[in-house]
C-alpha positions in Angstrom: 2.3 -18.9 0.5 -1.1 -19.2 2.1 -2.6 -16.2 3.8 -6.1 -16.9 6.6 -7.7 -13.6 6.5 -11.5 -11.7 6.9 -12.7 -10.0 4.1 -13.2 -6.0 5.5 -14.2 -4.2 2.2 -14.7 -5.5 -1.2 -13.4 -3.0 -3.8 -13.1 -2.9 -7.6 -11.4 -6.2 -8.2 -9.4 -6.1 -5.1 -10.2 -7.2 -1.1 -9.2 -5.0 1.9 -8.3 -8.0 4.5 -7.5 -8.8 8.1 -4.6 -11.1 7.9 -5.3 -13.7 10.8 -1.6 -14.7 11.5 0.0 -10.5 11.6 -3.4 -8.5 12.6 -2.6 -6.5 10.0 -4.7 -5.1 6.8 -3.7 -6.4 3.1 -5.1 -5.6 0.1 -5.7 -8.2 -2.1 -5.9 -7.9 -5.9 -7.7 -10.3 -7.5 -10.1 -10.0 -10.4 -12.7 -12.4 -8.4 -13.5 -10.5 -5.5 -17.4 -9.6 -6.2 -17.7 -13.7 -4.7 -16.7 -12.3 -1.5 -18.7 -9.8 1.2 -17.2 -8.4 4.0 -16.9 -10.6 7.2 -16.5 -13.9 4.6 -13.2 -15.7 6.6 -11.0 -16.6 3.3 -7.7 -18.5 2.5 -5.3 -17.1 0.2 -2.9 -18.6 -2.5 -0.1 -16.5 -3.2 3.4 -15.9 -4.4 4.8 -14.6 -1.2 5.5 -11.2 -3.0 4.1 -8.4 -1.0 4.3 -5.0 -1.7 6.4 -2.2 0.8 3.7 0.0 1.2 0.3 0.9 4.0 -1.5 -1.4 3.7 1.0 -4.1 1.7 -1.1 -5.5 -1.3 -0.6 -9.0 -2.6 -1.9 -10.9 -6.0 -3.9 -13.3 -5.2 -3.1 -16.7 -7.4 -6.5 -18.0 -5.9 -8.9 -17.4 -2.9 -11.4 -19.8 -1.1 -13.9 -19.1 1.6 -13.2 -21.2 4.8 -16.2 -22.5 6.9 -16.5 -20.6 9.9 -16.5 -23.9 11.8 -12.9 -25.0 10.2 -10.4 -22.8 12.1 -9.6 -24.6 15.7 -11.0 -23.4 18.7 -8.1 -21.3 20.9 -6.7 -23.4 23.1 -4.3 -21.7 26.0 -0.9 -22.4 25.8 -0.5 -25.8 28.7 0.3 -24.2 32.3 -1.9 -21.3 32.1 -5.0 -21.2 34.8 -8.0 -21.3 33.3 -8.5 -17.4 33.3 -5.7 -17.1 30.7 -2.2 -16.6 30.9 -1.3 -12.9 30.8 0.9 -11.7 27.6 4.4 -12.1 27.6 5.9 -8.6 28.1 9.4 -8.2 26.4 12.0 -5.7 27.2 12.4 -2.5 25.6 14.8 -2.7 23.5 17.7 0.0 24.0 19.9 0.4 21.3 23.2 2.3 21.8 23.8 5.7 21.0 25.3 6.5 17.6 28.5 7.7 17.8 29.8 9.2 14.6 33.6 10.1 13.6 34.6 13.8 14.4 34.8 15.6 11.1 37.9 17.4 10.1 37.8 20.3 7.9 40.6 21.9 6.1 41.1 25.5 7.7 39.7 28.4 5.0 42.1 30.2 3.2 41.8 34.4 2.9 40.4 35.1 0.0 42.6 35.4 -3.5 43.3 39.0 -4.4 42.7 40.6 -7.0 45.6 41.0 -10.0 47.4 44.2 -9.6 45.9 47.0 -12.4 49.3 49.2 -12.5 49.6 50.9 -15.8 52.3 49.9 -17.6 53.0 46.9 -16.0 51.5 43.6 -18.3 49.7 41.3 -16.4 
């Protein structure tokens, strides 16, 4: 997988990054990150493995620095007024309520009692 990010802290063999595509920070591990400085727009070559954790990290199988001049220009979506269009404003989404079984219990039982202690009487 290929990853466009900006290069936010360089660390100890690993980048903190600003993925381009999800706005969100990565870290990158890869033993070649004293080539990079913070604010360096880079492309990523991974294996699409990224971790479950704040921020996700990735390996990095290799790492390029873009030309600021290579990413496109925005370009508004056609139908939109030159001011912009405004953001597309979804629903909240309403889930149902969870509804769970009613839970039967046995009813308690008295407590056993105790064997009877008669003398002469075996047990």
């Amino acid at each position: 997988m290929i990853m466009q990010a900006v290069v936010i802290e360089v660390q100890w063999e690993r980048l903190l990054v600003l993925d381009l595509d999800t706005r969100q920070n990565v870290i990158v591990n890869t033993p070649n990150a004293g080539w990079f400085r913070p604010g360096t727009l880079i492309r990523i070559w991974y294996n699409g493995v990224m971790t479950n954790s704040i921020p996700p990290q990735i390996s990095a199988l290799n790492i390029i620095a873009v030309p600021q001049d290579s990413f496109p220009p925005f370009q508004p979506p056609v139908g939109c007024p030159p001011a912009g269009c405004l953001p597309v404003m979804r629903p909240p989404v309403v889930l149902p309520p969870i509804l769970l079984p009613p839970v039967f219990r046995p009813p308690m039982r008295p407590p056993a009692r105790p064997p009877h202690n008669r003398p002469g009487r075996p047990r």
